[in-house]
C-alpha atoms as a printed R data frame, in Angstrom:
    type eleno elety resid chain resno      x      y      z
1   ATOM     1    CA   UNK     A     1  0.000  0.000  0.000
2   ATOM     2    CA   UNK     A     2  1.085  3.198 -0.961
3   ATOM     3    CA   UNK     A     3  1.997  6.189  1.538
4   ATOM     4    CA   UNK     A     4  2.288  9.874  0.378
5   ATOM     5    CA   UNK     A     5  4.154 10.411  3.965
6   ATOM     6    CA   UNK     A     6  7.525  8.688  5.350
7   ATOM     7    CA   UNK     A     7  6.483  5.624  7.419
8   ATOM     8    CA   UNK     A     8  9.724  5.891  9.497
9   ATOM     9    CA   UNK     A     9 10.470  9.074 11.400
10  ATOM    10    CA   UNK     A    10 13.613 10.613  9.715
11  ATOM    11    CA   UNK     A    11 15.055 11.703 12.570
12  ATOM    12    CA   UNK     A    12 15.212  7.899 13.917
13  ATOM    13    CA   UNK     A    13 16.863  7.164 10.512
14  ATOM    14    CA   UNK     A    14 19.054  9.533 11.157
15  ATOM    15    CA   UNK     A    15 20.030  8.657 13.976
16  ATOM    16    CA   UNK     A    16 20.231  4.728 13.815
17  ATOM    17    CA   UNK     A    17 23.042  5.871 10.242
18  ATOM    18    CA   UNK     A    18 24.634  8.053 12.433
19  ATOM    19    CA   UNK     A    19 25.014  5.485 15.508
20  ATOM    20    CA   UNK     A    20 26.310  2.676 13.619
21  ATOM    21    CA   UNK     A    21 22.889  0.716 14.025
22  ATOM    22    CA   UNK     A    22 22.710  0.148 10.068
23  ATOM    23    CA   UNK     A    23 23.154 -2.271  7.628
24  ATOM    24    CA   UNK     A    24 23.827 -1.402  3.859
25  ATOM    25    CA   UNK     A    25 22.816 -4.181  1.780
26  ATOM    26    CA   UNK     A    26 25.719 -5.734 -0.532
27  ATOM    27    CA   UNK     A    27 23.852 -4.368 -3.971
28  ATOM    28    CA   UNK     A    28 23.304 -0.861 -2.399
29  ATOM    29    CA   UNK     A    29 27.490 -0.645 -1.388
30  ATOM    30    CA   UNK     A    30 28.270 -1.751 -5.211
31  ATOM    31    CA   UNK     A    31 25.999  1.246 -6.499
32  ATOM    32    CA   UNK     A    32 26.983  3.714 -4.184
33  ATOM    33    CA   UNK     A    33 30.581  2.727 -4.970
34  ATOM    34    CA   UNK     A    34 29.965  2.249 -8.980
35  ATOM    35    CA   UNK     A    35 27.430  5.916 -9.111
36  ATOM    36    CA   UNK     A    36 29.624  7.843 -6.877
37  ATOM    37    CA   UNK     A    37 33.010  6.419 -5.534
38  ATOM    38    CA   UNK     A    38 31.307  6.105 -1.764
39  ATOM    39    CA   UNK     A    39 32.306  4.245  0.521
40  ATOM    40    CA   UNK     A    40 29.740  2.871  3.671
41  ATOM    41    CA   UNK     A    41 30.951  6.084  5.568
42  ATOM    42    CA   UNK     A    42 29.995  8.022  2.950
43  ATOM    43    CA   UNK     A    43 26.286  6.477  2.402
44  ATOM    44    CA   UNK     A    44 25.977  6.706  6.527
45  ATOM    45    CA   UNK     A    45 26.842 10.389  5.808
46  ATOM    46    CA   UNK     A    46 24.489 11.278  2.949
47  ATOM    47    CA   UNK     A    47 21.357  9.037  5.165
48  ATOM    48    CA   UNK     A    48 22.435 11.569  7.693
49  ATOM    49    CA   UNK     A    49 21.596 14.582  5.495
50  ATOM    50    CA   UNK     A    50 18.603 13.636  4.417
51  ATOM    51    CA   UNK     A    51 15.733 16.313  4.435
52  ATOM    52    CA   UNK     A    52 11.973 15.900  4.379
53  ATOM    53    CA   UNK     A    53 11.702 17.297  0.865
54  ATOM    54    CA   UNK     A    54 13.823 14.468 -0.467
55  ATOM    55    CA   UNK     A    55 10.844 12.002  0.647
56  ATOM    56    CA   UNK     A    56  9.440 10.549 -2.372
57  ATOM    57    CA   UNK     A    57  6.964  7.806 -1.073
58  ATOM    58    CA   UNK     A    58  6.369  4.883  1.113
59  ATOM    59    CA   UNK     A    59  5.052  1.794  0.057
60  ATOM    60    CA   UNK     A    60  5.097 -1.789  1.539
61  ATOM    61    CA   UNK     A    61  7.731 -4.265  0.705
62  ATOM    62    CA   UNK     A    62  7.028 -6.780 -2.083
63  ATOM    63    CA   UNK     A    63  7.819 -9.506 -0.667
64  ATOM    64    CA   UNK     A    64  6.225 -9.044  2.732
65  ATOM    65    CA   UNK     A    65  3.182 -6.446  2.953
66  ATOM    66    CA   UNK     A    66  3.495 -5.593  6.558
67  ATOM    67    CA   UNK     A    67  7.266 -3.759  5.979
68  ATOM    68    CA   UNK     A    68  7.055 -0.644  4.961
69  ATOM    69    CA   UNK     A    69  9.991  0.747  3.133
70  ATOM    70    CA   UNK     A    70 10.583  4.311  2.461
71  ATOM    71    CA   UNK     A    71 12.072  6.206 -0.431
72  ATOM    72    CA   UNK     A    72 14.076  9.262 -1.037
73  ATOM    73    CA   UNK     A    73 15.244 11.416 -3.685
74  ATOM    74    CA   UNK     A    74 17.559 14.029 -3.343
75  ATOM    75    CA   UNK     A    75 19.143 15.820 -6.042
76  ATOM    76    CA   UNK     A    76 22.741 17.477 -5.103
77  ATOM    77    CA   UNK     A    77 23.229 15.287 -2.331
78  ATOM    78    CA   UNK     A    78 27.053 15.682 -1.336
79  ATOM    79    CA   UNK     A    79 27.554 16.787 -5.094
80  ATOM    80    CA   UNK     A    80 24.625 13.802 -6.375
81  ATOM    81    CA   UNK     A    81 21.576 12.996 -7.439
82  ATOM    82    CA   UNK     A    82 20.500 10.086 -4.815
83  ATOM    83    CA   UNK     A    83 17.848  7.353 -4.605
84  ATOM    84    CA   UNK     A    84 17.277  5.968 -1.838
85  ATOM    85    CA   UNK     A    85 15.240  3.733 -0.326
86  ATOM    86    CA   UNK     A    86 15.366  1.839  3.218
87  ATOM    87    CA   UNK     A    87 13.641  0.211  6.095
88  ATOM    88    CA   UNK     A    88 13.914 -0.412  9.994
89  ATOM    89    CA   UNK     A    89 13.743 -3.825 11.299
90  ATOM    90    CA   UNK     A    90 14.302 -4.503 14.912
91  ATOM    91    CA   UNK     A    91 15.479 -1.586 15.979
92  ATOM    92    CA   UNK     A    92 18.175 -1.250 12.945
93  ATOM    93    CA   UNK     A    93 18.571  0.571  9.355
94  ATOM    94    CA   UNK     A    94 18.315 -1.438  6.717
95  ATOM    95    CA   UNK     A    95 19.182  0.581  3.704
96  ATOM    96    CA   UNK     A    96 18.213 -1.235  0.240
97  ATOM    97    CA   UNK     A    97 19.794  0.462 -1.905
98  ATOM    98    CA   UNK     A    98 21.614  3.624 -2.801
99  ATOM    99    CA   UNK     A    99 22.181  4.794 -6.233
100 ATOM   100    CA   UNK     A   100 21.803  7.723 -9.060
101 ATOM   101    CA   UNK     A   101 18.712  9.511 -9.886
């Protein structure tokens, strides 16, 4: 189901990037390090900067309907155009994937 607002609070995401309480899926490291030379430092950083007019929409995860996943995109993020998109599970940022607009 579709959202037209962030299901996760972005301060929380901020916070769980900025704490170390994240996991960057293998696919989203390769991107981020193919699109824009990042490192997982460097994805942390640009979660961390994140603003609520980056939000693009929510919607529920394909395989499993009660996930929601959120998605972002910010144009001149740290010098890029980012998409995002990401998810909390127990207590922990999951982001899915990080790569040009």
């Amino acid at each position: 189901m579709v959202r037209n607002r962030p299901y996760y609070s972005l301060a929380r995401v901020r916070q769980l990037a900025v704490s170390g309480e994240c996991y960057i899926k293998p696919k989203a490291r390769m991107t981020a390090q193919n699109d824009f030379g990042w490192d997982q430092v460097d994805i942390k950083k640009a979660i961390s900067k994140l603003q609520h007019k980056h939000f693009y929409k929510s919607d529920t995860k394909y395989d499993n309907p009660g996930i929601y996943v959120d998605y972002y995109k910010a144009e001149n993020l740290m010098d890029e155009n980012v998409y995002f998109h990401f998810r909390i599970e127990d207590n922990r940022l999951i982001i899915c994937s990080c790569k040009e607009i």
